[in-house]
Backbone of each chain as ProteinMPNN parsed JSONL, in Angstrom:
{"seq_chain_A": "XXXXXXXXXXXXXXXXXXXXXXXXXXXXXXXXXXXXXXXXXXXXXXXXXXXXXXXXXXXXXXXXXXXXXXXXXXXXXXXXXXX", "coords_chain_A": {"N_chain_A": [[121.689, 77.123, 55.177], [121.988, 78.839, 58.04], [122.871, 78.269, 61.672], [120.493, 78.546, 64.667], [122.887, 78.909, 67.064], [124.74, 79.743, 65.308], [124.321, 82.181, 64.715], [124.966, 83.274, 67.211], [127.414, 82.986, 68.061], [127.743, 84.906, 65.979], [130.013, 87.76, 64.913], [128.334, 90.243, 65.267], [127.127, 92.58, 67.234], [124.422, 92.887, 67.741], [123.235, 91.118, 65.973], [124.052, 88.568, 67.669], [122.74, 88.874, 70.103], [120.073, 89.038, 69.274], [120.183, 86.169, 68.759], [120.444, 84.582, 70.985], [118.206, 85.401, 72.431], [116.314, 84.415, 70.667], [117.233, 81.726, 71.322], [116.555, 81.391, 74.179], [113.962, 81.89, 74.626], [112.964, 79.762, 73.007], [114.053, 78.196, 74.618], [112.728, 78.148, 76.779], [109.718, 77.374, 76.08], [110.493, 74.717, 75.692], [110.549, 74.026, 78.23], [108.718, 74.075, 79.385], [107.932, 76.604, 80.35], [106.437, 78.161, 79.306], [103.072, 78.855, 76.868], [102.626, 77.271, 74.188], [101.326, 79.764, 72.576], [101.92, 81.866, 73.797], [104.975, 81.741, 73.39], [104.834, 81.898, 70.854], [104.317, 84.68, 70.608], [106.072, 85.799, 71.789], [108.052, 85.428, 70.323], [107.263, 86.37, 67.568], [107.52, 88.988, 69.065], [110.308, 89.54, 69.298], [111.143, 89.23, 66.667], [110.213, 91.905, 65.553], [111.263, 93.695, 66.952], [113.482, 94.004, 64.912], [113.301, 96.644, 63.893], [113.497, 98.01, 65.559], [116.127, 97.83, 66.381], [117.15, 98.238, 63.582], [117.386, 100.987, 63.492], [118.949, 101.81, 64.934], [121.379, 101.668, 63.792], [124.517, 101.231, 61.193], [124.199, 100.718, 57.597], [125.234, 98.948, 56.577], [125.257, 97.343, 58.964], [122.408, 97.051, 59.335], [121.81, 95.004, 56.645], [123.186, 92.83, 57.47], [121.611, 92.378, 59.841], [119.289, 91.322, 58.793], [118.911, 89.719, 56.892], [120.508, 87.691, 58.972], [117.862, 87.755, 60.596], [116.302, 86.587, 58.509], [117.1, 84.688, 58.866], [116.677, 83.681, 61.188], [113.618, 83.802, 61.571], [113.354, 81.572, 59.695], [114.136, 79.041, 61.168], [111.981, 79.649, 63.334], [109.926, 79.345, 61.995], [109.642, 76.524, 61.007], [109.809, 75.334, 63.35], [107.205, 76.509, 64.29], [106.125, 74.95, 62.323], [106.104, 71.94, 63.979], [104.918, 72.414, 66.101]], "CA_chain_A": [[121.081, 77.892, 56.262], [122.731, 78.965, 59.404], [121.607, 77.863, 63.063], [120.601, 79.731, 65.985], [124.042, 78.684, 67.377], [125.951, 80.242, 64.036], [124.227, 83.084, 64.796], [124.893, 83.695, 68.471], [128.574, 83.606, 67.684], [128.315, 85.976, 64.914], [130.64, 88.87, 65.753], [127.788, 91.699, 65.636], [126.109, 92.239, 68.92], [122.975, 92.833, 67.44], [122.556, 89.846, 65.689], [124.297, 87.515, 68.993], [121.901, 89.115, 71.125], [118.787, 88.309, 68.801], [120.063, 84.872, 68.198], [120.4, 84.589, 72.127], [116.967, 85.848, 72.913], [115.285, 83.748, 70.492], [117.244, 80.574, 72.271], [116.273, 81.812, 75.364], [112.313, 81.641, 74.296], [112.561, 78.341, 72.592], [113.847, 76.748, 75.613], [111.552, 78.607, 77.767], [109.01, 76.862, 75.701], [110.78, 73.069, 75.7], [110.981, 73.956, 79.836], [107.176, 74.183, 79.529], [107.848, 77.446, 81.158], [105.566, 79.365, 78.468], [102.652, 78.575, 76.551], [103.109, 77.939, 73.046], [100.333, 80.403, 72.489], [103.019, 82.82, 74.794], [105.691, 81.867, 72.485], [104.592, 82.501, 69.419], [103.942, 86.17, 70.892], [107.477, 86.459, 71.824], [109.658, 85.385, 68.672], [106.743, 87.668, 66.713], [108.103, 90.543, 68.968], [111.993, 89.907, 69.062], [111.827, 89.581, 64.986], [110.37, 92.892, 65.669], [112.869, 94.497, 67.097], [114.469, 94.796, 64.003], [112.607, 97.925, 62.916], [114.114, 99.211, 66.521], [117.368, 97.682, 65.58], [117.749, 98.98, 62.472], [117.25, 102.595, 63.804], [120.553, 102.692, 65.462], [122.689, 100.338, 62.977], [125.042, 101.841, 60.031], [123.188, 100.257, 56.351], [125.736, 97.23, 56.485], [124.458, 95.9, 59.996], [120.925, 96.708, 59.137], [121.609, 93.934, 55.875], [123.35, 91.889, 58.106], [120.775, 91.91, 61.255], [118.144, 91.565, 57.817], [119.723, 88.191, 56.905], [120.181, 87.0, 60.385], [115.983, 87.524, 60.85], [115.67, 85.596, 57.478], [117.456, 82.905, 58.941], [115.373, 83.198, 62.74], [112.709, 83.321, 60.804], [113.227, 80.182, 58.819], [114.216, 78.574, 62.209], [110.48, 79.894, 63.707], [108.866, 78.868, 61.087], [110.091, 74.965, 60.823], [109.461, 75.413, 64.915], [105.703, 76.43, 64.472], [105.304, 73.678, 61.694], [106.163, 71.12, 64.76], [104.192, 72.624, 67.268]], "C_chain_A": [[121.888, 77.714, 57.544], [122.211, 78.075, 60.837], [121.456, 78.782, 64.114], [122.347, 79.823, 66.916], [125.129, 80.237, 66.558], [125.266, 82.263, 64.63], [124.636, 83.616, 66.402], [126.251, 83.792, 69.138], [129.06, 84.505, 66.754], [129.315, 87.25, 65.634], [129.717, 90.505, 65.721], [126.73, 91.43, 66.711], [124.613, 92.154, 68.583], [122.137, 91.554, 67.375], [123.062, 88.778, 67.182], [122.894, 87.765, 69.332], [120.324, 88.791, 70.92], [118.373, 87.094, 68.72], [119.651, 84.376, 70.126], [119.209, 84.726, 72.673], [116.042, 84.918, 72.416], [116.103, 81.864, 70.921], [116.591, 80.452, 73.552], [114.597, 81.591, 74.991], [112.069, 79.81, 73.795], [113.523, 77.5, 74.199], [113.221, 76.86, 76.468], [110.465, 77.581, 77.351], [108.898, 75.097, 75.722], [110.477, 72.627, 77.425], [109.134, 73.738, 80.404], [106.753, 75.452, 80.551], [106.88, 78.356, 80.421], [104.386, 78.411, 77.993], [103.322, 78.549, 74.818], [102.347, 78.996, 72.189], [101.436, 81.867, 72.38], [104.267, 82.764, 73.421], [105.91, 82.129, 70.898], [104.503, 83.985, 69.186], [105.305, 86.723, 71.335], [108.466, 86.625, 70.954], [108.503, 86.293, 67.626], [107.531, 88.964, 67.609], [109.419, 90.834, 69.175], [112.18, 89.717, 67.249], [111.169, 91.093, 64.455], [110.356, 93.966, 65.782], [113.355, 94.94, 66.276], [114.563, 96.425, 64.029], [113.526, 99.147, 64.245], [115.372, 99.13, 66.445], [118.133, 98.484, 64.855], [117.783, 100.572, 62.449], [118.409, 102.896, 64.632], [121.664, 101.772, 64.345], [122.885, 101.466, 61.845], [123.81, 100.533, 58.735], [124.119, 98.953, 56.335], [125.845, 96.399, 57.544], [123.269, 96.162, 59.531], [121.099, 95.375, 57.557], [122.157, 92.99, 56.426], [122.097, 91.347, 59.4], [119.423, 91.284, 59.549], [118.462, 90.129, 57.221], [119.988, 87.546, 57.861], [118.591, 86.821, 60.642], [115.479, 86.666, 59.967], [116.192, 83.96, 57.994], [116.928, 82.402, 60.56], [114.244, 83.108, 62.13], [112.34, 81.928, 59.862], [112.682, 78.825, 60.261], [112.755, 78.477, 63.022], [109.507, 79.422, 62.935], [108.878, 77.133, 61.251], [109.85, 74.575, 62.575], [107.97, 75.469, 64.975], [104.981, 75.286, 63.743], [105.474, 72.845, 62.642], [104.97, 71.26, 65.713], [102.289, 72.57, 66.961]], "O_chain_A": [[122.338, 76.653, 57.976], [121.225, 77.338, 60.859], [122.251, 79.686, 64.373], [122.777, 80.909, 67.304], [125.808, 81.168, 66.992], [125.97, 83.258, 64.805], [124.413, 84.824, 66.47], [126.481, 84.331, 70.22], [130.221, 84.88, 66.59], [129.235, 87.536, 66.829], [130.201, 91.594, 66.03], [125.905, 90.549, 66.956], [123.796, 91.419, 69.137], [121.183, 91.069, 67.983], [122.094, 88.216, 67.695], [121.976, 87.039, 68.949], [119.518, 88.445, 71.783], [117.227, 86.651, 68.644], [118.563, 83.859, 70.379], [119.097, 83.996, 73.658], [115.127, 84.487, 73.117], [115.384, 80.88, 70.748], [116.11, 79.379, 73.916], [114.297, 80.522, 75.523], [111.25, 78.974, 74.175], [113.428, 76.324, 74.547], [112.947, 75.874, 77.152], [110.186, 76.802, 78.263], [107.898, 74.38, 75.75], [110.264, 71.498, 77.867], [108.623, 73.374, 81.464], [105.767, 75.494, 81.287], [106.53, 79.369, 81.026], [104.402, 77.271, 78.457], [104.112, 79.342, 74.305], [102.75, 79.115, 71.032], [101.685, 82.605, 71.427], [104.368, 83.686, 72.611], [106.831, 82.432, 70.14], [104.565, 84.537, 68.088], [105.602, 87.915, 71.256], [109.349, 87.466, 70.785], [109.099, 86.979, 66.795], [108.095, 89.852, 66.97], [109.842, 91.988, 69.254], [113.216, 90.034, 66.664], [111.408, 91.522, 63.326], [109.84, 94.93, 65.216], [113.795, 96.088, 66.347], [115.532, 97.175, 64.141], [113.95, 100.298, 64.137], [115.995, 100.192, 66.422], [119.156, 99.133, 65.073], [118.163, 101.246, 61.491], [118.772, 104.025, 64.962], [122.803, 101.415, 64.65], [122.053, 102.311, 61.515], [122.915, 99.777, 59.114], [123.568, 97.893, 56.037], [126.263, 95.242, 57.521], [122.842, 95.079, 59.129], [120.061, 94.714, 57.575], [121.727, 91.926, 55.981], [121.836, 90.187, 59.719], [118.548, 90.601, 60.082], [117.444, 89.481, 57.467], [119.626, 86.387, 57.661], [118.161, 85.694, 60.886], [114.481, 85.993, 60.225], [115.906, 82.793, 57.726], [116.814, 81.26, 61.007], [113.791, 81.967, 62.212], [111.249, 81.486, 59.499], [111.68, 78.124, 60.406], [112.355, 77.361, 63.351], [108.36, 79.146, 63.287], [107.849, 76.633, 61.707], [109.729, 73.387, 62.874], [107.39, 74.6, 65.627], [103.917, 74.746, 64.044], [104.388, 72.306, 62.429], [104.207, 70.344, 66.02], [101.508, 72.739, 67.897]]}, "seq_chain_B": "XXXXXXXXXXXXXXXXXXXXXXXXXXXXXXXXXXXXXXXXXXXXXXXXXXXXXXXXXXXXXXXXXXXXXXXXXXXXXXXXXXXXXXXXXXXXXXXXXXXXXXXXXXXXXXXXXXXXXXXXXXXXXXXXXXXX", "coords_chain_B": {"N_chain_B": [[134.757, 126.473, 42.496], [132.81, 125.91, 41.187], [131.932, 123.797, 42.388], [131.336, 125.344, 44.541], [129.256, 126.845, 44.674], [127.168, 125.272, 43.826], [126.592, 123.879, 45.908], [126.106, 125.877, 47.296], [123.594, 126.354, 46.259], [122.49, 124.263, 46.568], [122.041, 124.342, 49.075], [119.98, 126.683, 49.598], [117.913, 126.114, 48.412], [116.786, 123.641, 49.483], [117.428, 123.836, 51.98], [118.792, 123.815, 55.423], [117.853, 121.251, 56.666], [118.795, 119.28, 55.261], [121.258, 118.398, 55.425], [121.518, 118.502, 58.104], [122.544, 116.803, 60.971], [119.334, 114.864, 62.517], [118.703, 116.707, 65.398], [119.206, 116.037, 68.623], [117.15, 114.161, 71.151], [116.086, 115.519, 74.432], [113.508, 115.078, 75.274], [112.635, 112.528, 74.153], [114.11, 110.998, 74.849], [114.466, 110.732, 77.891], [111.716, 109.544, 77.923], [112.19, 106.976, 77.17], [114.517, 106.102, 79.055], [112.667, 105.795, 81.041], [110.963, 104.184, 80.613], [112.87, 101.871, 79.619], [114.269, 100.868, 82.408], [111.977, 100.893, 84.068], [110.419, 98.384, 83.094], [113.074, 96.849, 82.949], [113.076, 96.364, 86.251], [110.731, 95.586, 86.509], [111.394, 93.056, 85.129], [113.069, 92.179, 86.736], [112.373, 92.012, 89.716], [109.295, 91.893, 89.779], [107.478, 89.736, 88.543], [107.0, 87.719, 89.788], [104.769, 88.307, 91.174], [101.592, 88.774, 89.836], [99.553, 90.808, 90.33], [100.81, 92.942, 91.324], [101.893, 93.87, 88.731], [99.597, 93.991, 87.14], [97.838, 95.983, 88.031], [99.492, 98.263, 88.814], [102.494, 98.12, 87.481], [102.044, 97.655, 84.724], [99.891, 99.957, 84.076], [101.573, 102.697, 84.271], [103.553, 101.922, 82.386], [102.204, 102.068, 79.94], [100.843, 104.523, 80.109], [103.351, 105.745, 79.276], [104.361, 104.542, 76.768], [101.999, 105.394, 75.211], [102.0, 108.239, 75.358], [104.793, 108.401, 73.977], [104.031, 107.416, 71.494], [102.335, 109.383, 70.376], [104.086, 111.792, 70.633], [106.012, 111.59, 69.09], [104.468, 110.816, 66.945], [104.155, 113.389, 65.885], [106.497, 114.639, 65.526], [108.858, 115.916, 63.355], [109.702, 114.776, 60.268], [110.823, 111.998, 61.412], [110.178, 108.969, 61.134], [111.05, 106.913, 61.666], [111.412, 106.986, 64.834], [108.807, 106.941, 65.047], [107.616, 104.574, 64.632], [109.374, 102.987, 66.315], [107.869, 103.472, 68.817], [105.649, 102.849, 68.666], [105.913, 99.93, 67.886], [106.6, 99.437, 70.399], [104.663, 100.304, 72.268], [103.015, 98.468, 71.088], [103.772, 95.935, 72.104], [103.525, 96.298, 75.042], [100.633, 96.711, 75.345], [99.787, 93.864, 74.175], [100.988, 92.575, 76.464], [99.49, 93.362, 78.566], [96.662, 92.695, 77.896], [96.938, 90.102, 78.231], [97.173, 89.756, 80.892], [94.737, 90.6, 81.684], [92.969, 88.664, 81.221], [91.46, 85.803, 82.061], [92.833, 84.077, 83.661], [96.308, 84.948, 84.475], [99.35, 85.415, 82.792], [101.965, 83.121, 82.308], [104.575, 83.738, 84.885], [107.449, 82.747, 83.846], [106.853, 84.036, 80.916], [105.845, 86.654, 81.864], [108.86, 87.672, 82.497], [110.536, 87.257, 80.167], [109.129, 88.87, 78.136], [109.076, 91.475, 79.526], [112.121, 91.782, 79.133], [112.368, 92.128, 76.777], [110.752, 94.369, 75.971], [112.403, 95.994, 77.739], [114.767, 95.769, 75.903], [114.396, 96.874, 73.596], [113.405, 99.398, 74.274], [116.123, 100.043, 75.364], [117.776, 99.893, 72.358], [115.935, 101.928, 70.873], [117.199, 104.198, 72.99], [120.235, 104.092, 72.442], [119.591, 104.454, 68.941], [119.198, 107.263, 69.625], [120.773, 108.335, 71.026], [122.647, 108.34, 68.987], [122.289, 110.131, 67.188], [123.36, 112.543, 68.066]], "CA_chain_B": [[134.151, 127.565, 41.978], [131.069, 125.886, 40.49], [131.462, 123.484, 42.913], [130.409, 125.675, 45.669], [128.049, 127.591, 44.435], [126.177, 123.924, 43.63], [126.838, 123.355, 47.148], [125.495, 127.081, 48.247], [122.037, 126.626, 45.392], [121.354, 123.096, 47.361], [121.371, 124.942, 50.915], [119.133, 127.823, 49.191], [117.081, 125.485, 47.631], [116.117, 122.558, 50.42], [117.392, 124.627, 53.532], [119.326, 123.523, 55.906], [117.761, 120.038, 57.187], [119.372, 117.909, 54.568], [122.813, 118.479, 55.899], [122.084, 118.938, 59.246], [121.725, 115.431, 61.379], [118.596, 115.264, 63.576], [118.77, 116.942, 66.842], [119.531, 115.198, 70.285], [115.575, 115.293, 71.788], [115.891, 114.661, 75.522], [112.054, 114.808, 75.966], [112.098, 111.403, 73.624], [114.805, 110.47, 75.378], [113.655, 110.546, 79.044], [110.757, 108.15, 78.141], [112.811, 105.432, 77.009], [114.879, 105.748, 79.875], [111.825, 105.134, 82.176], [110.793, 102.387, 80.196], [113.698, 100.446, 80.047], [114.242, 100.89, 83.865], [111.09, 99.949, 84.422], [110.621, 97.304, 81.995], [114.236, 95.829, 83.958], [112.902, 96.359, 87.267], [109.603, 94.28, 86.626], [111.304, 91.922, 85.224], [113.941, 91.533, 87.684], [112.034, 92.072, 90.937], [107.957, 91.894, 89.523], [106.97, 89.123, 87.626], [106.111, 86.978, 90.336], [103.465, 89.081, 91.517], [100.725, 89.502, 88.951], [98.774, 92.073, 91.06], [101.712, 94.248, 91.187], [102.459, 94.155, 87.418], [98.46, 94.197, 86.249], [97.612, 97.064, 88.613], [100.508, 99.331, 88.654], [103.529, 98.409, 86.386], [101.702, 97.977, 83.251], [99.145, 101.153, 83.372], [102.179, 103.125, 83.694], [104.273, 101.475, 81.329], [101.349, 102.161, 78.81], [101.426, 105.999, 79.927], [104.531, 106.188, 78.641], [104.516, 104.442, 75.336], [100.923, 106.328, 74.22], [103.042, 110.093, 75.076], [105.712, 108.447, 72.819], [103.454, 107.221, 69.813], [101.876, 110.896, 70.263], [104.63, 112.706, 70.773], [106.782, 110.697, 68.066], [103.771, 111.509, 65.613], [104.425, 114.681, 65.112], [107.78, 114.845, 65.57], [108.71, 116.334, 61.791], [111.012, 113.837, 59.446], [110.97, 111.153, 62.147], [109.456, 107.892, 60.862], [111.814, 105.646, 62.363], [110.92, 106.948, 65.813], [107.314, 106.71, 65.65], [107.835, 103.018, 64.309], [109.742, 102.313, 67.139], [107.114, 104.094, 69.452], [104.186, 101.6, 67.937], [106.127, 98.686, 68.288], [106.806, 99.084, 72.308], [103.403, 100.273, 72.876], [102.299, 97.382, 70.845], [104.168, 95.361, 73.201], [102.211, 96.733, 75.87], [98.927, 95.976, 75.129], [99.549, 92.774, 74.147], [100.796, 91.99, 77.822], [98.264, 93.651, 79.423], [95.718, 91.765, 77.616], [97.239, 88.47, 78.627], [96.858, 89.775, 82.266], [93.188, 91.647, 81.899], [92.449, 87.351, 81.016], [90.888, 85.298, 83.504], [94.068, 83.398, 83.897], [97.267, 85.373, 83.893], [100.309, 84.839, 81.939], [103.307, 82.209, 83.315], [105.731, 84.489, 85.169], [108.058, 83.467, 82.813], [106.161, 85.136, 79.601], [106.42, 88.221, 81.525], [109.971, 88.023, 81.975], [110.457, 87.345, 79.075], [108.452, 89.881, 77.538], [109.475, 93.214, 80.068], [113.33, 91.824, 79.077], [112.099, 92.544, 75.465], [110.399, 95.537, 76.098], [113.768, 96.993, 78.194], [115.89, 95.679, 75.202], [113.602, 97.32, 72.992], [114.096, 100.977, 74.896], [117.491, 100.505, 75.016], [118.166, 100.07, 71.686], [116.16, 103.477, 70.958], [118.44, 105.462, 73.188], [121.23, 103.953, 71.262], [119.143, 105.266, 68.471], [118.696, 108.747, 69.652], [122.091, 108.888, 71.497], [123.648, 108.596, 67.86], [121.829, 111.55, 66.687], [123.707, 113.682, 68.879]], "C_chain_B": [[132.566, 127.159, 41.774], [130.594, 124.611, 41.917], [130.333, 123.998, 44.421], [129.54, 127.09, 45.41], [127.171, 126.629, 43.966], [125.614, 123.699, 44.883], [125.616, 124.848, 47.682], [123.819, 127.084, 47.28], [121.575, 125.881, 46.085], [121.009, 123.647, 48.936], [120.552, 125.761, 50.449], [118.044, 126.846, 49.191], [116.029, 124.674, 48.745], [116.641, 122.897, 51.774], [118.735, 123.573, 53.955], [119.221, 121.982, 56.664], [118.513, 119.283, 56.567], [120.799, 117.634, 54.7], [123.28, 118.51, 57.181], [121.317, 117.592, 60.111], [120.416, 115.844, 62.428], [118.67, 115.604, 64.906], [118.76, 116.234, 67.798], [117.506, 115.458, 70.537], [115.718, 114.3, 73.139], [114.926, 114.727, 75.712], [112.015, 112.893, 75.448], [112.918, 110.605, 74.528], [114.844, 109.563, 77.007], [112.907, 109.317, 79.254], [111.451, 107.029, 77.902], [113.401, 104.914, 77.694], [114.204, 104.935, 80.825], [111.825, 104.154, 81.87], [111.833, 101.339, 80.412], [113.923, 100.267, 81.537], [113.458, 100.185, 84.215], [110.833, 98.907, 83.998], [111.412, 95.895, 82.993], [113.421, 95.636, 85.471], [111.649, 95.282, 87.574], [110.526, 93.206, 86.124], [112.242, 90.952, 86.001], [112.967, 91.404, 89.268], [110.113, 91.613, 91.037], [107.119, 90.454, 89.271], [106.483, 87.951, 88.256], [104.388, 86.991, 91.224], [102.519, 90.03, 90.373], [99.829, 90.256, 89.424], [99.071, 93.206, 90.616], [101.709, 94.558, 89.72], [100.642, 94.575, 86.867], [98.446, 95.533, 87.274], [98.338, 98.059, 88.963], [101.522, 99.511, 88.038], [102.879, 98.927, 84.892], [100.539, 99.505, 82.452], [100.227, 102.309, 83.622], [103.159, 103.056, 82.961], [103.667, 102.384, 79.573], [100.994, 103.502, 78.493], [102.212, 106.606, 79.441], [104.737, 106.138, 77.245], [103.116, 104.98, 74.563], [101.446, 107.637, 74.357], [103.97, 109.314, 73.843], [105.119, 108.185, 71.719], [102.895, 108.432, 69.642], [103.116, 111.409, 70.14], [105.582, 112.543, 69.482], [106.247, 111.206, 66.568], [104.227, 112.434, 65.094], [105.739, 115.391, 65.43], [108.161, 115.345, 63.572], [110.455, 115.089, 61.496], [111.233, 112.564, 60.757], [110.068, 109.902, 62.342], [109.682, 106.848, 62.201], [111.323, 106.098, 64.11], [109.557, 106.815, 66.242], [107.43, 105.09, 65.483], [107.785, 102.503, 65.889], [108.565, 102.155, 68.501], [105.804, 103.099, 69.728], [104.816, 100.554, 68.836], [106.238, 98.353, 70.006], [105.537, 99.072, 72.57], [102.348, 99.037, 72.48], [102.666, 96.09, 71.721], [103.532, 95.06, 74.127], [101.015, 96.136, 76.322], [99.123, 94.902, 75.178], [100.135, 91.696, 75.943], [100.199, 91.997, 78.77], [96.7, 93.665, 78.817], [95.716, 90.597, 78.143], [96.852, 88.798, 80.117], [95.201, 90.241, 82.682], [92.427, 89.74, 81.695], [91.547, 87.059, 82.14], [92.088, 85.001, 84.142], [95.75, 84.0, 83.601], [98.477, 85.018, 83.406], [101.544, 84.283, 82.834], [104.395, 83.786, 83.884], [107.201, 84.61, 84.541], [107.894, 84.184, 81.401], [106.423, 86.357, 79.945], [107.917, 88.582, 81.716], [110.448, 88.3, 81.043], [110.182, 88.281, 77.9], [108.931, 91.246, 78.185], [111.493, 93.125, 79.909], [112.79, 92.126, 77.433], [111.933, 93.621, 75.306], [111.893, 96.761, 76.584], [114.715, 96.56, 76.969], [115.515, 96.957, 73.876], [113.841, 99.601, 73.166], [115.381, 101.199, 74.697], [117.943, 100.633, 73.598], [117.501, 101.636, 71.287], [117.245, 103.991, 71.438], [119.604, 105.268, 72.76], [120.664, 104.879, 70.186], [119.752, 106.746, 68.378], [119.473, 108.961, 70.129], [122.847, 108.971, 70.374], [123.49, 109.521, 67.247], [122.466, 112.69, 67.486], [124.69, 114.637, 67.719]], "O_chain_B": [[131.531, 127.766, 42.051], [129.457, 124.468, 42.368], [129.349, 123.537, 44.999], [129.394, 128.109, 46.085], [126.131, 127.164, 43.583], [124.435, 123.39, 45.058], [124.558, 124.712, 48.296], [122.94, 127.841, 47.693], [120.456, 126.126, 46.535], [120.052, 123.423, 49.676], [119.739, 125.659, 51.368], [117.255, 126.885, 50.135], [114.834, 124.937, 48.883], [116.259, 122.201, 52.715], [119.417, 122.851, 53.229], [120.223, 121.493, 57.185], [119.063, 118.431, 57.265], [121.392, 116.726, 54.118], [124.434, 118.534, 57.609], [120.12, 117.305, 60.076], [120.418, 116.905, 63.052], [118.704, 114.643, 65.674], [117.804, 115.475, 67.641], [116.808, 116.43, 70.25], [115.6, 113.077, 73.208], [114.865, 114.327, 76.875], [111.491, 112.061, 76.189], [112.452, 109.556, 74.974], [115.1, 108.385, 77.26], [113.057, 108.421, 80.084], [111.188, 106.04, 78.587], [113.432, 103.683, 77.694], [114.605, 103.898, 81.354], [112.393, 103.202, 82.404], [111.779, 100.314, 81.091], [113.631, 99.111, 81.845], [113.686, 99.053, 84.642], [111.128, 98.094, 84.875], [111.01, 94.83, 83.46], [113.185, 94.453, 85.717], [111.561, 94.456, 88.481], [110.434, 92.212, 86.844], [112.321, 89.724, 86.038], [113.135, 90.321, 89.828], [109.631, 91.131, 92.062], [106.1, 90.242, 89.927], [105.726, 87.179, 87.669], [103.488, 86.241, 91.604], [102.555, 91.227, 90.086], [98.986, 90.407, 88.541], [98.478, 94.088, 89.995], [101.473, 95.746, 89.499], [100.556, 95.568, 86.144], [99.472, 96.18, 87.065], [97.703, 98.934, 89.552], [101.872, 100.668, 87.803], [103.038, 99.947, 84.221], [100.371, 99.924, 81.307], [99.762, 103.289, 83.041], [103.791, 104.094, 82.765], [104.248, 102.939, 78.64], [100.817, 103.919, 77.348], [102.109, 107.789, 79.116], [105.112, 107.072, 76.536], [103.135, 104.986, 73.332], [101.341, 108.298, 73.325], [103.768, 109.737, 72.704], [105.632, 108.723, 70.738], [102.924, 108.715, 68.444], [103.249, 111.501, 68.92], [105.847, 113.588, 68.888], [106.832, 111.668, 65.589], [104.696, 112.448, 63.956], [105.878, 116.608, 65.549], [107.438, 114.866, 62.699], [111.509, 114.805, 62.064], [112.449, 112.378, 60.78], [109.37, 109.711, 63.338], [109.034, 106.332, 63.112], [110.73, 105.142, 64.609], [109.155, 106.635, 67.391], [107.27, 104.449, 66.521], [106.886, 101.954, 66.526], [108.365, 101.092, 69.089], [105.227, 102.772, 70.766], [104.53, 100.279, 70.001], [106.008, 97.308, 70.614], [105.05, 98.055, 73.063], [101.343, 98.667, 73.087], [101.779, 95.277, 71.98], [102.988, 93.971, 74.313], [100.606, 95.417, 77.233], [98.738, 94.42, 76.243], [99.769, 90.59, 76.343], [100.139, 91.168, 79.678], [95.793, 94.422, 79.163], [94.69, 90.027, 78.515], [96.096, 87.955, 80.6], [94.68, 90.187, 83.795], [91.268, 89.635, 82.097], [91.028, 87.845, 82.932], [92.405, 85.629, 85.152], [96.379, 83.566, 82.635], [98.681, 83.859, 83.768], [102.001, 84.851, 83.827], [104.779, 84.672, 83.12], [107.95, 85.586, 84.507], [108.807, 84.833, 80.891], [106.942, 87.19, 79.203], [108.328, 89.63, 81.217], [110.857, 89.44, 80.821], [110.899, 88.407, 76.908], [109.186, 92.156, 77.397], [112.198, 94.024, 80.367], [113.777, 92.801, 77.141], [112.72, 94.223, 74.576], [112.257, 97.818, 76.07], [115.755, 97.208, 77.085], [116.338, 97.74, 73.402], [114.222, 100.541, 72.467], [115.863, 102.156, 74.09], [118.638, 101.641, 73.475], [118.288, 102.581, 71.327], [118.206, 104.282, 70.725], [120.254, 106.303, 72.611], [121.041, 106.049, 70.252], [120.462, 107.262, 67.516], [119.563, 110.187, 70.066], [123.849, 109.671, 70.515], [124.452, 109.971, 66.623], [121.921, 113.793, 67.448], [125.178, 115.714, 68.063]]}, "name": "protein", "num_of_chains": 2, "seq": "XXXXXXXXXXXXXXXXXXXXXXXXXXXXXXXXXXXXXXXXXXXXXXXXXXXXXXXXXXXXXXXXXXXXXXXXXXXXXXXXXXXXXXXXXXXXXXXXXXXXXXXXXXXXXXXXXXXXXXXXXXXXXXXXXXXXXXXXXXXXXXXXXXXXXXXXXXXXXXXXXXXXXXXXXXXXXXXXXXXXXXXXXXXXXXXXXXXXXXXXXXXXXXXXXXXXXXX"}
């Protein structure tokens, strides 16, 4: 499994910019700048995005951004089991 | 020979949509502009003033994305844009619930959230700028 990192150097903007967004929330959340109530309501609506994503992407970024979400998703998940 | 008369039975047959990409629509277009604008503008200049954002950003934010889940509806062959349509307006609501609370939401949640919402627009008009 990848990390939010791996993803935020990937070379498609899509996925950077998703991986980027959901760093940007989880440290909002470490900053105690959110609730985690709040954050749980934000990485539900940047994973999605996809669906708005995948409405401008050719069919081999939509399986790439689609594999990047499986692996923010893993990441969110192993994040909510902590919290 | 046979090929294009295969070619001229499938335009007879299923018309002309299946060959022809979907039209540019600047009405859909328009709204997404606002939105993301606005969207940016709260969350660059707004978000410390929950007055401003519960009592005038977000009821027309929410004007905008119920014309687009309407207007989106019945748009013909256009799933993917009502989708998208849902998901903003579902957006929406769910921030102007957090503010209709007793207690409104950290100023950064709504950053946070109206930089989602404007990323959210923009990618539509990507979208609907590729349909041209």
């Amino acid at each position: 499994m990848g990390t939010l990192q791996d993803l935020i150097n990937d070379g498609n903007p899509f996925i950077s910019e998703l991986a980027t967004k959901a760093a940007d929330i989880r440290a909002a959340l470490d900053a105690e700048q959110i609730s985690e109530n709040e954050y749980v309501e934000l990485m539900d609506d940047l994973l999605d995005l996809r669906k708005v994503n995948e409405a401008a992407c050719t069919i081999e970024e939509k399986i790439a951004i689609q594999q990047a979400i499986e692996t923010i998703k893993i990441i969110v998940g192993i994040v909510k089991g902590v919290l | 020979m046979w090929k294009q008369l295969a070619i001229s039975i499938f335009v007879f047959v299923v018309g002309c949509t299946a060959i022809t990409p979907p039209r540019f629509d600047p009405i859909e277009f328009d709204y997404y502009v606002i939105l993301a604008v606005d969207a940016q503008k709260v969350k660059n200049e707004d978000c410390d003033d929950p007055k401003a954002v519960k009592n005038h950003f977000l009821p027309i934010m929410k004007e905008i994305t119920s014309r687009l889940v309407v207007y989106t509806q019945y748009k013909r062959n256009d799933n993917d844009s009502h989708n998208i349509a849902k998901e903003l307006d579902k957006m929406i609501d769910e921030i102007t619930n957090r503010y209709e609370a007793s207690e409104p939401p950290s100023a950064q949640y709504c950053t946070i959230k109206m930089d989602l919402i404007s990323t959210g627009a923009k990618r539509a008009l990507t979208a609907i700028g590729k349909e041209k």
